[in-house]
N, C-alpha and C positions, 0 to 999 in steps of 0.2 A: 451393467453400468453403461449408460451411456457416453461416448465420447466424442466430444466436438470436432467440427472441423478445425476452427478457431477459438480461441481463448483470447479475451482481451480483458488485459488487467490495468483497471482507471477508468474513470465516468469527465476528468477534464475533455479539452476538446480533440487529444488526439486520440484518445481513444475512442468517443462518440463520432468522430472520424471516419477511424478503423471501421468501428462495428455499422455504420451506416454504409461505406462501400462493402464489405463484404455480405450484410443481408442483399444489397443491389447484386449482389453473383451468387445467389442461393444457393450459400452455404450455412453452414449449423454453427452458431453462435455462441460463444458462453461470457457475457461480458459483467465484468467482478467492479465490484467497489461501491460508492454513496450512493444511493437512491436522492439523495440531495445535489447531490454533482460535486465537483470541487471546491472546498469551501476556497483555495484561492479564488476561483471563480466568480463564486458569487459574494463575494466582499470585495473586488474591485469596484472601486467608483465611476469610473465611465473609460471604455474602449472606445477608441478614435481613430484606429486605421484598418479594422476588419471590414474588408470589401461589401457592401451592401446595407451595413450598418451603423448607422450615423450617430454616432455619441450615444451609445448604447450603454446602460449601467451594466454590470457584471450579474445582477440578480437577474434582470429583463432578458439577458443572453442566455442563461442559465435555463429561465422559462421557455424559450422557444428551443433551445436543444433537448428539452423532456418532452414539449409540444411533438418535436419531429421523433421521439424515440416514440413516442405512442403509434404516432400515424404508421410508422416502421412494425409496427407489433414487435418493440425491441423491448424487453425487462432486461434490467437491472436486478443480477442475483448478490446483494448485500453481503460483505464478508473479507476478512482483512486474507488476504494471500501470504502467506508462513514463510512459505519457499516451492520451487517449480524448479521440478526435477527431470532430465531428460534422460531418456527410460529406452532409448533408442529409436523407434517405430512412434512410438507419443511420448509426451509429458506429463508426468503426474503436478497436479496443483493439489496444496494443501491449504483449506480455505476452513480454519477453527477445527476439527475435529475429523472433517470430511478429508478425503482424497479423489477430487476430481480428475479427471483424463481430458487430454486432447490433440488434437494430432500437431497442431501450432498454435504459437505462443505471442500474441503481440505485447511488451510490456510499455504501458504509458500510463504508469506510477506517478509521476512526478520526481523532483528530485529532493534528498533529504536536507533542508536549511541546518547551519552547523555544523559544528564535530561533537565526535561521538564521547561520550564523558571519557576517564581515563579507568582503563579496567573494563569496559562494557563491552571489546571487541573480544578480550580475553575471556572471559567468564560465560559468553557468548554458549546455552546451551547445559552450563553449569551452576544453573545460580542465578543466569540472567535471562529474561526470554522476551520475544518480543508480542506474543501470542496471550491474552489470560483467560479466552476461550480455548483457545488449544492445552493449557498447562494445569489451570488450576486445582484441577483432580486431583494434581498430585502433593497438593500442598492444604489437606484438609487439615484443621486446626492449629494452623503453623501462622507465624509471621509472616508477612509479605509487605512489602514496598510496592505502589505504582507511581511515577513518576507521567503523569499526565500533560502529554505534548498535543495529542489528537482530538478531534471535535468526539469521539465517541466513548473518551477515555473514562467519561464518569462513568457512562452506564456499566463499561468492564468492570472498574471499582466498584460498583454496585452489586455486581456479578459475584465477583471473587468475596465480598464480605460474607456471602450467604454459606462460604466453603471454609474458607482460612475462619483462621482461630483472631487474627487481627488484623486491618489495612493501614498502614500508612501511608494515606495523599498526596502526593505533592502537585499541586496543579499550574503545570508552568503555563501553558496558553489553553488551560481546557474551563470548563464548565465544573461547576462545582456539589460534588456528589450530595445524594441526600445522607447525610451524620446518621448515623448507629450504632448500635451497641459497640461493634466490631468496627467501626471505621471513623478513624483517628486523620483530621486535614491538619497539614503540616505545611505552613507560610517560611520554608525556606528553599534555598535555592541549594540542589545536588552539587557536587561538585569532584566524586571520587567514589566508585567500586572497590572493595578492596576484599579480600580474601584468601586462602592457601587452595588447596585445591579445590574450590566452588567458594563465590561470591558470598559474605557474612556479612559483613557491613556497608552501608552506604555514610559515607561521610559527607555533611552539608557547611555549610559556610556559619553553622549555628550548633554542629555536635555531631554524634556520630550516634547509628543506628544500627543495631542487632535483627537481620531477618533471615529469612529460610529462603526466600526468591526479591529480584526485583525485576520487577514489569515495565520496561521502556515502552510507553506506547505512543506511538508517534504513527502522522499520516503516512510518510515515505520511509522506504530503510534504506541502507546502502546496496548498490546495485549486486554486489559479490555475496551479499548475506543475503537477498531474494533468489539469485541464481547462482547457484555454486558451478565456478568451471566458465562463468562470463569474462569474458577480457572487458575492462574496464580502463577508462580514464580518469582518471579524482572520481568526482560522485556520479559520472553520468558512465553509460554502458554506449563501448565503441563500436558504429554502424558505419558502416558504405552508405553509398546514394539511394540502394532500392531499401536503406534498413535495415538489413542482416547484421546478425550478430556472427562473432567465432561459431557460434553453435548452428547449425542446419535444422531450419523448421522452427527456431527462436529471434522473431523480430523486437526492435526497439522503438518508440517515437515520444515526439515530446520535449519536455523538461529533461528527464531522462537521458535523451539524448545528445543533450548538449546546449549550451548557448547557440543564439538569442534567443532567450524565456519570455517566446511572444504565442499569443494566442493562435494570430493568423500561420505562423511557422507549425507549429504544434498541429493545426489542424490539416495541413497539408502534408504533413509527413506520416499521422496516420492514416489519409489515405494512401500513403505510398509505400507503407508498410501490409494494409490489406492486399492490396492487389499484388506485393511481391510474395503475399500468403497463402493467397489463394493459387498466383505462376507456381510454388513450393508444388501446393497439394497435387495439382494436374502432371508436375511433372515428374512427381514420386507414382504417379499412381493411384494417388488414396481417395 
């Protein structure tokens, strides 16, 4: 298995960032997320103080960040990140099914809008998961609930109907699956996890629901359930100036990182996460 120099998790701008100063110091790249970019991104209406770019829509920004990852010979490997494990020497990434390696870690996820229903942190693993490529195996012909937060959330529910025995939809900011036999859309709002030892019901503002799994699928997760062992501040994961996290060889940038949730910030802090990535590599050795 091959294993990167760098991992860079998120396609916003600190991660396209990241990954365009570190290809500039040729090193081995592995950068995870939308092949589409950040859908905050490209649903902004017009950026107004990114140096060089003058009342720029979010989609037109969007375009010339894919423009420059071409020119780069940079891909985008598609794929929601599970959890990122430090393994001593590297990291394992769990990206759906797979278990990629690398030796550093930039995260610039984004951060998660909201809290987390009540019961979702507990159940967490038991009943709840945030993966329905990583899980659904295990839930052939059973109930399942997904609660669709993310732009890619129907196609998973599309996914998981072909497995489970039934889906129930909820589609809070996503796209709306195609109906099936097996996949039931439900127009109400979650509001409670409940269960004894693993998650049974989801209770909504409209009744209450008997399943085997529910699937939160959302663009961001909480920084402590992406990295187990990260020192965190509320939702964002706490960095120094060059970006380091608690952990050695796991950087942070971005939203992620902290307020102000600005583009032009965002972009300058993944590059200031690669090159403290790349100081790591050269001064471990690796």
């Amino acid at each position: 298995m091959e294993r990167y120099d760098i991992a860079i998790i998120g396609t916003g701008p600190a991660g396209i960032s990241a990954a365009l100063t570190a290809k500039n110091r040729n090193k081995s790249i592995l950068l995870l997320g939308s092949a589409a970019l950040s859908p905050k991104l490209t649903k902004a209406h017009r950026i107004d103080n990114y140096p060089g770019l003058t009342q720029i829509t979010g989609a037109d920004f969007a375009q010339k960040l894919r423009e420059q990852l071409d020119t780069m010979g940079i891909t985008v490997t598609e794929g929601q990140v599970g959890a990122v494990y430090a393994m001593g020497d590297y990291f394992g990434l769990q990206v759906g099914e797979e278990m990629l390696e690398a030796k550093t870690v930039i995260v610039a996820a984004g951060v998660m809008q909201g809290k987390l229903l009540p019961g979702e942190d507990r159940y967490l693993g038991r009943g709840v998961s945030y993966c329905a490529t990583c899980d659904a195996r295990l839930y052939p012909g059973k109930t399942v609930a997904v609660l669709g937060y993310s732009a890619e959330a129907s196609k998973e529910a599309e996914f998981l109907a072909e497995i489970a025995g039934k889906v129930l939809y909820f589609p809070m900011n996503s796209a709306i699956p195609k109906e099936s036999e097996n996949l039931v859309i439900l127009h109400e709002k979650p509001q409670e996890i409940l269960g004894d030892k693993t998650a049974g019901t989801l209770r909504t503002d409209q009744g209450e629901h008997k399943t085997d799994c529910i699937f939160v699928l959302r663009d961001a997760v909480m920084p402590e359930t992406l990295v187990p062992g990260v020192e965190t501040d509320g939702p964002h994961i706490r960095v120094n100036l060059q970006m380091q996290t608690n952990i050695p060889g796991l950087f942070a940038a971005g939203d992620i990182a902290g307020k102000p949730y600005q583009y032009v910030k965002a972009a300058g802090q993944g590059n200031v996460a690669a090159l403290s990535a790349v100081s790591y590599l050269q001064n471990a050795g690796k």
